[in-house]
N, C-alpha and C positions, 0 to 999 in steps of 0.2 A: 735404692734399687739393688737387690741383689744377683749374681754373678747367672743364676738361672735366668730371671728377669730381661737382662742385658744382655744373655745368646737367645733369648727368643724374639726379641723384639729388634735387634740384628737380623736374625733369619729371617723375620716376614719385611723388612725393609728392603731384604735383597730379594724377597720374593720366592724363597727357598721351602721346599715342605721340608720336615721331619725325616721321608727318603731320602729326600737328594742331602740332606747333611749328613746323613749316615752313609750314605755310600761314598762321601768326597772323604771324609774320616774312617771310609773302609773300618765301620762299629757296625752294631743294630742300630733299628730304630726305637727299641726301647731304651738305648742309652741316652737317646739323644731326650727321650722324654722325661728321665729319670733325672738328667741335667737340668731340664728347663722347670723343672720342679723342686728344685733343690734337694733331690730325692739322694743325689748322689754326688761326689766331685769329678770333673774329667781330671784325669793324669796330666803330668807336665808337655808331653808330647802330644797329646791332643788338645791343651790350651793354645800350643804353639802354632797347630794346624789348624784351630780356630778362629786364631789371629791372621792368619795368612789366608784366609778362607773372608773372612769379614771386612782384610786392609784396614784393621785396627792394630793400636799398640798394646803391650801387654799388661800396661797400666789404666789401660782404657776399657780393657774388658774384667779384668779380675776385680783393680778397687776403681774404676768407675772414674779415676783421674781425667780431668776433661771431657766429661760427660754431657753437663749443663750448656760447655763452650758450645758442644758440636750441634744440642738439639737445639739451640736457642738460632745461631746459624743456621738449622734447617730448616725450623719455623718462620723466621723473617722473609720475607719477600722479596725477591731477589732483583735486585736494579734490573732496567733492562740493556744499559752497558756491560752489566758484569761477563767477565770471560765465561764461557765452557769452562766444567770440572777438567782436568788431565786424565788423561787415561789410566795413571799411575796409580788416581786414587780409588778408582771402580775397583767393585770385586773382582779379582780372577777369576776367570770363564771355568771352572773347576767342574761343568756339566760337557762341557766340547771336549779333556782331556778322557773323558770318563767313556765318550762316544766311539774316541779313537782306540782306547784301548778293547771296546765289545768289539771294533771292527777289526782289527788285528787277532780277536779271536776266531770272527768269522772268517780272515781269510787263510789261516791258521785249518779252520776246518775245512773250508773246502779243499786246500791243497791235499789234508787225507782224504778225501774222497774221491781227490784222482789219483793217486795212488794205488786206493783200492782198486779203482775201473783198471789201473794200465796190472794190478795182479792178477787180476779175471782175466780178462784180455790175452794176456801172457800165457797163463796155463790153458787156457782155452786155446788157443794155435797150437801149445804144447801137446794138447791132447789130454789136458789132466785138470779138468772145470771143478771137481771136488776140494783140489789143493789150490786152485786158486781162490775159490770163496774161505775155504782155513786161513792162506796167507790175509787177505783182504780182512778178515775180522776185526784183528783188531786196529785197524787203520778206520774202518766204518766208524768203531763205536768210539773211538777218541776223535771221530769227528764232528759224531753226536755232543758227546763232551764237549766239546769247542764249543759249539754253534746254540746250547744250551745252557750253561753253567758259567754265571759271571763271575765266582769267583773259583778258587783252587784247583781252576781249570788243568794245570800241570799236574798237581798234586796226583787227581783222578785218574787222568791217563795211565801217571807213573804205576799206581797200583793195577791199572787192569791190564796196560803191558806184562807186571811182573807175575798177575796170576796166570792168565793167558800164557804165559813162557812157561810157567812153573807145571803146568795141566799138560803143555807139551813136553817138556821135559820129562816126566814123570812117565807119561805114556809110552813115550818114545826110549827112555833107557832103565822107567822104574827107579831113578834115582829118588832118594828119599831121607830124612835128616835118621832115619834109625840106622843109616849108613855109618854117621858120625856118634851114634851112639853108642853104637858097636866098637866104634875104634877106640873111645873114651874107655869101653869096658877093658879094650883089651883083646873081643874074640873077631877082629882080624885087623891085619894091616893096614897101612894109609898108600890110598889107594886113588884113582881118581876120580872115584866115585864120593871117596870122605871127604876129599877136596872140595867138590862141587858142591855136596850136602852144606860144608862149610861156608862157601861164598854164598850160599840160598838161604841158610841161617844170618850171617853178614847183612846180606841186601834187607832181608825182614827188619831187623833189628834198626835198621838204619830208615826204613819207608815210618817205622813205627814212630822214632824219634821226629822226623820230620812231620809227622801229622798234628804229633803232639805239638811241636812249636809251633805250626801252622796256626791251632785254636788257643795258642797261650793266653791271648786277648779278647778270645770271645767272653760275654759277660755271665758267664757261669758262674754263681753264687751256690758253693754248697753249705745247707744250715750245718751248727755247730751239732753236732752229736748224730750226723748220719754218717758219720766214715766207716763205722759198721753196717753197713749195706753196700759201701764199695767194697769190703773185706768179702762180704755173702758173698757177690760179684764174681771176685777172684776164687773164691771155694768153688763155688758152684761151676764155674771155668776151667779147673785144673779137673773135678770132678764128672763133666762130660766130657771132657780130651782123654781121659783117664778109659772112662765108659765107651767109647766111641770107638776105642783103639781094640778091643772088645769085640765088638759086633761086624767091623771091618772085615776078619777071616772069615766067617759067618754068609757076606754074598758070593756066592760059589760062580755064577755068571759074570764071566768077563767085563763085558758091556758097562749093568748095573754096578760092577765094583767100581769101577772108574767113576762114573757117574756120583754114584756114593759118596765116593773120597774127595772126589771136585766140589761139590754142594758142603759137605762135610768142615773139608780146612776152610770156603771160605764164608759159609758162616762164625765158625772161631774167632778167624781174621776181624772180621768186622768186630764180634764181640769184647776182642783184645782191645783192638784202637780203643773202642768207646770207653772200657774200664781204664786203658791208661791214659784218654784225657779228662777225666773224671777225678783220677788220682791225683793229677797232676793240678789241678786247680783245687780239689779237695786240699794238697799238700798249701799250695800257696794259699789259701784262704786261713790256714789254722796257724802258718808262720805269719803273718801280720797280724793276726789274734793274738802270738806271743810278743811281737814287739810292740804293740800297743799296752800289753797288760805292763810291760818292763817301761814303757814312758813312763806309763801311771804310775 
């Protein structure tokens, strides 16, 4: 029986679909079928999470050590003296931890959603219902976020909190990274506008990083000889930020500039993340292509 073999026929003994092991294993569920197919191997960390998921040993799931023992045991008829199994040797409940974590996010979201109500609320007796539904935004939609989105639930937030600040910011003192670009040139001082440009570029750099590590493990396979299309990618990326920065002076109405520029950086945004986890699996796909070519 091989190592696919023995995770599927563990999974339908505990009565598990394809889902619920991919989601205890926080993978897809094409890995999990790509495994039971010997299409692929899991990682060492997710052997080990397979073993603890099954209440197998790690010689009982890879080469099959004590295999014959346990089904021949399972097949046999069981006296009707013999004790109850212990509870030690059942699966762990790994569907009940998974419950408590979606309801943690539901209660997660509903506390923004009172938040939002006591910001309305607030400006509303203030006399200012407009700033309150502003403040209240994003406390709504990172409640949506919760209450929706089982996984990177944090992750989301974090980026619409920083666009959201970054759309106020902007509007409210026009702060903007050509602040810092200008300082780099030289034509003016550091200022605390460059500053702020600086920590905005900072935070960027840093939400980007964390996204990336976020998907370092999703199962993205880039073929050998398309990193020339994440290169296109990146051309064609520097190329309408290049273009864009162009047509910007161009909206003469207030209103629509802003508008503009809002829709503008966060489409970029998204296009950046996606080129640089793309890259970044791109990269780690063709350094394991090289250490495998150097075993050989």
């Amino acid at each position: 029986m091989t190592l696919g073999e023995r995770i599927m026929t563990l999974r339908m003994e505990r009565q598990m679909s394809q889902s619920d092991l991919a989601e205890a294993l926080d993978v897809s569920r094409q890995s999990i079928s790509k495994w039971e197919t010997d299409s692929s191997v899991p990682e060492l960390d997710k052997l080990v999470a397979l073993c603890e998921n099954f209440g197998v040993s790690m010689d009982m799931l890879v080469r099959g050590i004590g295999e014959s023992e346990e089904y021949a045991e399972s097949s046999a008829p069981a006296p009707e003296t013999a004790p109850p199994r212990p509870e030690s040797e059942t699966a762990p409940p790994r569907e009940v931890i998974h419950v408590v974590k979606f309801e943690t996010r539901k209660i997660a979201g509903i506390l923004l959603f009172i938040c939002a109500a006591v910001c309305v609320v607030t400006c509303t007796l203030l006399g200012d219902l407009v700033a309150g539904f502003l403040l209240a935004l994003p406390f709504i939609i990172c409640g949506i976020i919760c209450c929706t989105c089982k996984k990177r639930a944090g992750l989301w937030c974090a980026w619409t909190v920083y666009l959201l600040t970054q759309v106020f910011i902007r509007v409210a003192t026009g702060i903007h990274t050509y602040y810092l670009i200008a300082f780099f040139k030289g034509e003016m001082e550091l200022t605390i506008n460059a500053v702020m440009a600086f920590a905005e570029l900072m935070l960027t750099l840093l939400l980007i990083f964390f996204t990336v590590w976020s998907f370092r493990k999703e199962p993205l396979r880039i073929p050998e000889g398309k990193g020339k299309f994440i290169l296109a990618g990146w051309i064609l990326l520097a190329a309408a930020r290049f273009a864009l920065g162009f047509v910007s002076p161009m909206v003469t109405t207030r209103t629509f500039y802003w508008i503009f520029t809002v829709v503008k950086d966060w489409i970029l945004y998204i296009a950046l993340n996606v080129l640089a986890v793309l890259t970044y699996h791109w990269w780690r796909g063709h350094g394991s292509c090289k250490d495998n070519q150097e075993k050989i």
